[in-house]
C-alpha positions in Angstrom: -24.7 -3.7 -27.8 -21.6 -2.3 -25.8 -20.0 -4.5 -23.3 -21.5 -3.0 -20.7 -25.1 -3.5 -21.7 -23.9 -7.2 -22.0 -22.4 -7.2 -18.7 -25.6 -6.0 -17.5 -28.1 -7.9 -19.1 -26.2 -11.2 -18.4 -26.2 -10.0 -14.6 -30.2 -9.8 -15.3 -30.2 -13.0 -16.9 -28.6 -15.3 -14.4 -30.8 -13.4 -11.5 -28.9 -10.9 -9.6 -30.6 -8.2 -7.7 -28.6 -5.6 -8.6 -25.3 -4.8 -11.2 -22.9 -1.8 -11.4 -20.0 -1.5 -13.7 -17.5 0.9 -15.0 -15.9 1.1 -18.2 -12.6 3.2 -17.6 -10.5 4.2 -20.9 -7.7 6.1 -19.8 -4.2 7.7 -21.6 -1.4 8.9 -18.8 1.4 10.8 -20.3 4.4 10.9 -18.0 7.6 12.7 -18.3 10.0 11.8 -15.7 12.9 14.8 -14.4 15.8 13.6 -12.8 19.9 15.0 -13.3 18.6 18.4 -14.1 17.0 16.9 -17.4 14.1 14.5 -19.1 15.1 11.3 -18.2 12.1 9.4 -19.5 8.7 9.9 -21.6 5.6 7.2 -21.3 2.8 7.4 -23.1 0.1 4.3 -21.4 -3.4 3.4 -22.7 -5.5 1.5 -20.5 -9.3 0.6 -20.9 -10.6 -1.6 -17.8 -13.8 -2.5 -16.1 -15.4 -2.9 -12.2 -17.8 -5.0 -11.3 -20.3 -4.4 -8.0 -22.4 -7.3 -7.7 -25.5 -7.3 -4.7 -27.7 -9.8 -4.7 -29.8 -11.1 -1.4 -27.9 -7.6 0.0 -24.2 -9.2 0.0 -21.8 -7.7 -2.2 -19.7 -8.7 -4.7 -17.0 -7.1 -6.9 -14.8 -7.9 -10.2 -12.2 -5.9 -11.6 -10.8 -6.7 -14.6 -9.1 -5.7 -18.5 -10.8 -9.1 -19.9 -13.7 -7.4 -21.9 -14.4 -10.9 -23.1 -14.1 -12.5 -19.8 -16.7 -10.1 -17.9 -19.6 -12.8 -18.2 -17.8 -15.4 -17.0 -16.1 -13.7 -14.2 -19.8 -12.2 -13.3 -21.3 -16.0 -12.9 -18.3 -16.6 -11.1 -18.7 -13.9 -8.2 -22.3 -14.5 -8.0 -21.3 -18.1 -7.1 -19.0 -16.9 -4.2 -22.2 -14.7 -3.2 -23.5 -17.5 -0.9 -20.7 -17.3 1.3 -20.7 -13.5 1.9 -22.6 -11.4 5.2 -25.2 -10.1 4.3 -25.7 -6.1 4.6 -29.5 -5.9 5.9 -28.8 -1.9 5.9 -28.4 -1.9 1.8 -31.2 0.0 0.2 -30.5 0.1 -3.6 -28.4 1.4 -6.3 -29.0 5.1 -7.4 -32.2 5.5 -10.3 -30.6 7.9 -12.5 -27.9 10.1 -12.7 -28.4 14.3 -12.9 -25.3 15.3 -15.0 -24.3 18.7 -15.6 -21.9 20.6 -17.6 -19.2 22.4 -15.4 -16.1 24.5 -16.7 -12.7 23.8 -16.6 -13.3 19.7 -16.3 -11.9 18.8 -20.1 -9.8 20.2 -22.4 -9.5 19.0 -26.1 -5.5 20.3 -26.1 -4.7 17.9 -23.3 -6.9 15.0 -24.4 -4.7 15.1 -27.8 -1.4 16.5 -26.2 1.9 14.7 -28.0 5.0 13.3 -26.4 6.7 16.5 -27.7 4.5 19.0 -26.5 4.6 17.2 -23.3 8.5 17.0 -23.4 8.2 20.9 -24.0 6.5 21.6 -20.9 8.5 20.0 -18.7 11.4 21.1 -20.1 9.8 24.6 -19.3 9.6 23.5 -15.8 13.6 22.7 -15.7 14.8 25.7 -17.3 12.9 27.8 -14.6 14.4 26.1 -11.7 17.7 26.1 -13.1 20.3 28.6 -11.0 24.0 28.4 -10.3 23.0 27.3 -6.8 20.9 24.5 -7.5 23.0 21.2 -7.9 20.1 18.8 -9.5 16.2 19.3 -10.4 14.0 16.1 -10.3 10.6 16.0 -10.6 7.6 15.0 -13.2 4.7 15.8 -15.5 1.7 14.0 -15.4 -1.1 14.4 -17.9 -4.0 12.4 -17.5 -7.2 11.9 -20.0 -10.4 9.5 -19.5 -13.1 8.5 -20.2 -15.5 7.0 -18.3 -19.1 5.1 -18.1 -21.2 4.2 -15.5 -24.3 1.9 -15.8 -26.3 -0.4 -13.2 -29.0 -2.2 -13.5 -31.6 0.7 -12.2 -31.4 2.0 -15.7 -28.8 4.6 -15.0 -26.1 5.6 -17.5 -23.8 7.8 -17.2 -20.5 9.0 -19.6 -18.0 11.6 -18.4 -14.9 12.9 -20.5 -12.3 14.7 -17.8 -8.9 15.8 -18.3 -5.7 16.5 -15.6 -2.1 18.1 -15.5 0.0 18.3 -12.8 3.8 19.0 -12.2 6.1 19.2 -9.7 9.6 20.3 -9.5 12.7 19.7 -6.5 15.5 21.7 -6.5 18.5 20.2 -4.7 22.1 22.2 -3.4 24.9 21.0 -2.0 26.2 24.6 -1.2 26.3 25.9 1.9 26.6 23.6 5.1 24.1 21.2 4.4 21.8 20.1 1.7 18.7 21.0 1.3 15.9 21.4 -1.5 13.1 23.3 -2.8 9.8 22.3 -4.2 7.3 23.6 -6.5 4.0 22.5 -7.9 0.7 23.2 -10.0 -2.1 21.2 -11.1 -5.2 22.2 -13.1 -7.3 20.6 -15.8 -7.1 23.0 -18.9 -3.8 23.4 -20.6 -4.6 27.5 -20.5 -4.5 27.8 -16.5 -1.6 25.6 -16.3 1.8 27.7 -15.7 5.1 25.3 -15.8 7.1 28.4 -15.4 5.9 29.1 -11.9 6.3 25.4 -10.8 10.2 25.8 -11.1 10.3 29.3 -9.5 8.7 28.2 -6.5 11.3 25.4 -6.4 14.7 27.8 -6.9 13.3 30.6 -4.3 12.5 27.5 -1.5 15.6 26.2 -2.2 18.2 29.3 -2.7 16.1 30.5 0.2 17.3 27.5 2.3 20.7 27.5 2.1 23.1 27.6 4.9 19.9 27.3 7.1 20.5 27.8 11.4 19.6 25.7 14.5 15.9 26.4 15.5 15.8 26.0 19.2 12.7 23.6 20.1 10.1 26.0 21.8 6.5 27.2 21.3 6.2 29.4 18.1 3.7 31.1 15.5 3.5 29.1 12.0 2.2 30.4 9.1 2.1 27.1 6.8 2.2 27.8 3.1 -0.5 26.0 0.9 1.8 23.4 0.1 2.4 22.3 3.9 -1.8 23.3 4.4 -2.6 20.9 1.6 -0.6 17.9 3.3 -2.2 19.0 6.7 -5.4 18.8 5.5 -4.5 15.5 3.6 -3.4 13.5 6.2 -4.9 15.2 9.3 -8.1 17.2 8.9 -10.1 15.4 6.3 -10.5 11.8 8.2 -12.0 13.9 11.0 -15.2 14.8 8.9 -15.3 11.4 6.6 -19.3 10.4 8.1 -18.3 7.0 8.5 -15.2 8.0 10.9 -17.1 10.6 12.7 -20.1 7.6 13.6 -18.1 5.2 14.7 -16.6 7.9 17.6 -13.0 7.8 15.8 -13.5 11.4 14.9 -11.4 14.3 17.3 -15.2 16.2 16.6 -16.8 13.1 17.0 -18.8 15.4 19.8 -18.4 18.3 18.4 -21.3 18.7 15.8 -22.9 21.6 15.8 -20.0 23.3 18.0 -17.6 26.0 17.6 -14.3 23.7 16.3 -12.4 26.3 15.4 -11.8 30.0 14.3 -14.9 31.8 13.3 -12.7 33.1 10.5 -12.0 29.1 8.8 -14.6 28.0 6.4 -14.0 24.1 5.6 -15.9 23.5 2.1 -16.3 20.2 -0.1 -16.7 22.0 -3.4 -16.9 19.7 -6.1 -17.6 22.1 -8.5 -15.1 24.8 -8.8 -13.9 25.2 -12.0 -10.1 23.7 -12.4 -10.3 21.6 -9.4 -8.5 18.2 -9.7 -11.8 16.5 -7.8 -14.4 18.9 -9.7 -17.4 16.7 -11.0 -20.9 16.9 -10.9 -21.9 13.2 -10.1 -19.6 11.0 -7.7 -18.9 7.2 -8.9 -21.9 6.0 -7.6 -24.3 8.0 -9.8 -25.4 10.5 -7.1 -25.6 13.8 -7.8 -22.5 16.0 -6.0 -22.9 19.5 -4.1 -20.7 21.8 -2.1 -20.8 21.4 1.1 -19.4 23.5 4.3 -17.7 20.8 6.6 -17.0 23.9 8.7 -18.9 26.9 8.7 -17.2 30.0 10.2 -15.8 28.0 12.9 -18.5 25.7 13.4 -18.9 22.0 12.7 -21.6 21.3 10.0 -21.6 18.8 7.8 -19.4 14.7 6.8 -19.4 13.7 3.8 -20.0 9.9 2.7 -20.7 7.4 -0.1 -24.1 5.2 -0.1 -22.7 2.4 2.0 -21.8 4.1 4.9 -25.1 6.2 4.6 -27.5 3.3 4.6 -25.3 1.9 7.3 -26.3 4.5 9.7 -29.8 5.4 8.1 -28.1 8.8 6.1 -28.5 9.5 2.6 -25.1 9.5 0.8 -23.4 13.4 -0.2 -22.3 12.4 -3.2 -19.1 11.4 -1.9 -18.2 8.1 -3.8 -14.4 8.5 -4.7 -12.8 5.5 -6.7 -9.8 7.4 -6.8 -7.0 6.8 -9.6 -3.6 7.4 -10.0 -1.4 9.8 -10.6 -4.9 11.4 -11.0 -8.5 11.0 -11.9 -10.6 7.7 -11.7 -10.2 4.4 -11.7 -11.9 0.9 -12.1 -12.0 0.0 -8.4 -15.3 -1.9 -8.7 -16.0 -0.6 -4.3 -15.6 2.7 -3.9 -14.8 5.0 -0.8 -16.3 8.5 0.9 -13.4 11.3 0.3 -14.0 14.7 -0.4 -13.9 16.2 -3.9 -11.9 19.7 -3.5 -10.9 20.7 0.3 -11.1 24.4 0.2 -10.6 26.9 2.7 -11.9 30.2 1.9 -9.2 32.9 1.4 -8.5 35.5 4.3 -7.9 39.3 4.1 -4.3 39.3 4.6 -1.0 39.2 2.6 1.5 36.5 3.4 4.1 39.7 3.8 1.4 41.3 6.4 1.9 37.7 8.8 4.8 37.6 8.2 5.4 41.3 9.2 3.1 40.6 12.5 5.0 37.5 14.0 7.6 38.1 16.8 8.7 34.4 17.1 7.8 32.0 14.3 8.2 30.1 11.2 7.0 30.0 7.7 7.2 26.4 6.8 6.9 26.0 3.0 6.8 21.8 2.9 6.0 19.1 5.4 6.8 15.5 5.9 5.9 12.2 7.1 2.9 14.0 8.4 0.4 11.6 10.1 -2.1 11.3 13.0 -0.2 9.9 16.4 -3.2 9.4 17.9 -6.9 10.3 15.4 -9.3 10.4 17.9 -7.7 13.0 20.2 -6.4 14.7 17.1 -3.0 14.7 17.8 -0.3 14.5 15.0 3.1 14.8 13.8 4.6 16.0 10.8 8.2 17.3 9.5 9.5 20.5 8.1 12.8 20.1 6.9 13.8 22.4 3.8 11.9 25.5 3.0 11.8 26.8 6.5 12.5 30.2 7.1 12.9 31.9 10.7 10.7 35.1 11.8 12.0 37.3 14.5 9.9 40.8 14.9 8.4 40.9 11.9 11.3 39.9 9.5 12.7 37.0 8.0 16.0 36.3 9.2 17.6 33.3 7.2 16.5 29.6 6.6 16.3 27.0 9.4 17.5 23.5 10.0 15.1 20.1 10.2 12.6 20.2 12.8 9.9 18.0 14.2 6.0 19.7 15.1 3.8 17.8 17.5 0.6 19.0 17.9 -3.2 18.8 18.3 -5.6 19.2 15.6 -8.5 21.1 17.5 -6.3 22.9 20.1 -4.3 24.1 16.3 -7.9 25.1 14.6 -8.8 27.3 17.5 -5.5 29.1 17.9 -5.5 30.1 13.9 -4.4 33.6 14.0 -4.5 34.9 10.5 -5.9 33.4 7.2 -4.0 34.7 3.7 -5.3 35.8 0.6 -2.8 33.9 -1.8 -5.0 30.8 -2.4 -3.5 27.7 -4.4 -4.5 24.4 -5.8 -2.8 22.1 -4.1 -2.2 17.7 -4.1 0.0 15.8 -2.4 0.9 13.1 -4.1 -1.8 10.2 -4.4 -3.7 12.2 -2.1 -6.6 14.8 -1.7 -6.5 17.8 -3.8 -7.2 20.9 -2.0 -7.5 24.7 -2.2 -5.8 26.8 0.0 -4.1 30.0 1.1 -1.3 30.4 4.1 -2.1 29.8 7.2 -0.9 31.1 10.6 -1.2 29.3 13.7 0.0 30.1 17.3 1.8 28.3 20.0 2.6 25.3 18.3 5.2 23.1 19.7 8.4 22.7 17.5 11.2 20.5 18.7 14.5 20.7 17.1 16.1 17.2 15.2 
């Protein structure tokens, strides 16, 4: 009998209503970049567990390492249960579990992947960012295997093996009259689709590209927002906005918006938790429900939130599939309560080249990275975020050097509806301990920029 079948049947045993737990085995292979070479190698192995207790409808949770310890720290929680609110709105833990086999999820080559081979990739990485303009490349690998088993006391079981990779390179230079830096990333889950040599491209050409950069005068211009800076848009602006829990309690910009025209007719929003290579790609969430794509919005129009059981039951809604307990750098962990995020954020690729935008803007920007992006004020939608490096001035069609730091304020749905052009150079994209996303450029219009 495996630990969890203990777990469980001691939960039985003692008289709880209901018992989930996770068994989570999981290897993270990190090779840290700084001074232009490897600076550091770790290899970790961790196998933990999480614990949802409900009985009399209050919850309860355990998260431990202590495979011996689980049956005592069980009887303890279900002690504290007494003193817990109740959730009269609970209606059960899933039955069973409908799991499906979907591409580019695991990969045998990065489930066994050695220090060296690791070592070799990132070096890889390096050597392609290396230019006599660049002063110093930082940066890191992460390679992530798990595996992972979910039972409760329904009778539902369910094992899944997954595999990550993910790098990201910055390029730094002191030449020129200020610093400024580069940055390049990739991400994937097969070993085949993941290109190291790209990732330190992208960083030299943003940061070459951004030397000796000029004033940017603060006014109202055109952006188009490469999929890097559309990831961290949509990572710390957009996807709150749809999150059902959010969107019920009025906290939402759309909050009155469903079934309205919120944008574009040319954006598509999608949840696809099935597209093959996506870091959030599964086919059952961490609660056991079964996962499907969703449009959040529909050629312009708002149609669906996503959310995990909880905050379904709460307001009488069956869960999407949504249950996240998100790890880190990637993947899953033991978090015995999870939380509704999307899987993959994907906007559907446009009809034009980046080149063509670019060659169709009189006044604007192409902003390759953002920072300290956050929501000023969620429920109006208003946000702020800053590009420093890796901004590049358009005048008339044609770039005409790199700019200096600048600050954009903004509004969320006055930006969706003012989207100008959509490109066709779509990219997997995740910030770091954040959302993954799939995205191409993106050009907006009139957006306030304000010069630092």
């Amino acid at each position: 009998m495996t630990a969890l079948e203990k777990a469980l049947d001691y939960s039985k045993k003692i008289g709880i209503d209901e018992c989930e737990i996770i068994e989570l085995k999981k290897k993270v292979t990190t090779v840290r970049i700084t001074d232009s070479g490897i600076a550091e190698i770790k290899q970790n192995y961790d196998k933990s567990y999480g614990v949802r207790l409900i009985h009399d409808k209050k919850i309860a949770s355990i998260q431990t390492t202590n495979e011996q310890g689980l049956e005592e720290m069980i009887n303890n929680a279900f002690q504290t249960s007494p003193n817990l609110r109740s959730r009269e709105f609970w209606k059960g833990l899933p039955y069973k579990a409908s799991q499906k086999t979907l591409n580019g999820t695991f990969d045998e080559k990065l489930e066994q992947i050695s220090g060296s081979e690791a070592i070799d990739i990132a070096q890889t990485m390096i050597n392609s960012a290396n230019n006599s303009k660049i002063t110093t490349i930082t940066g890191s690998l992460n390679i992530v295997s798990e595996d992972y088993e979910l039972m409760n006391s329904n009778g539902l079981n369910f094992k899944e093996k997954a595999t990550y990779i993910s790098g990201i390179i910055n390029s730094e230079s002191e030449q020129g009259t200020l610093p400024v830096s580069g940055i390049g990333h990739g991400s994937c889950r097969t070993l085949a689709n993941f290109t190291p040599e790209q990732i330190g491209e992208d960083a030299k050409t943003m940061c070459v590209e951004s030397i000796n950069p000029q004033k940017i005068n603060s006014d109202l211009y055109s952006i188009i927002f490469e999929p890097y800076s559309v990831g961290e848009l949509l990572a710390f602006v957009v996807a709150s906005n749809f999150n059902f829990k959010t969107y019920s309690e009025r906290k939402s910009c759309f909050s009155d918006q469903f079934e309205k025209e919120i944008a574009v007719k040319e954006l598509s929003l999608i949840d696809d938790p099935h597209i093959p290579e996506g870091i959030g790609t599964k086919s059952v969430d961490d609660e056991g429900i079964e996962t499907k794509k969703q449009n959040l919005i529909e050629k312009g129009i708002f149609k669906n939130t996503f959310s995990d059981l909880f905050d379904g039951y709460k307001e009488e809604k069956k869960s999407t599939g949504n249950a996240l307990r998100l790890g880190s750098p990637m993947g899953k962990s033991s978090e015995p309560i999870p939380i509704s995020s999307p899987h993959n954020l994907k906007i559907n690729s446009g009809d034009q080249s980046q080149s063509e935008m670019i060659k169709e803007t009189k006044q604007g920007l192409l902003v390759g990275r953002l920072w300290y992006t956050y929501a000023v004020n969620p429920i109006k939608g208003d946000f702020s975020c800053t590009a420093r490096s890796g901004i590049r001035i358009i005048k008339n069609g044609e770039i005409i050097g790199p700019g200096k730091t600048v600050r954009i304020i903004h509004n969320l749905p006055t930006m969706m509806k003012n989207i100008s052009a959509i490109g066709n150079n779509q990219r997997n994209v995740i910030q770091w301990a954040s959302l993954p996303s799939i995205t191409p450029s993106i050009k907006a219009e009139n957006i306030s920029v304000n010069a630092i």
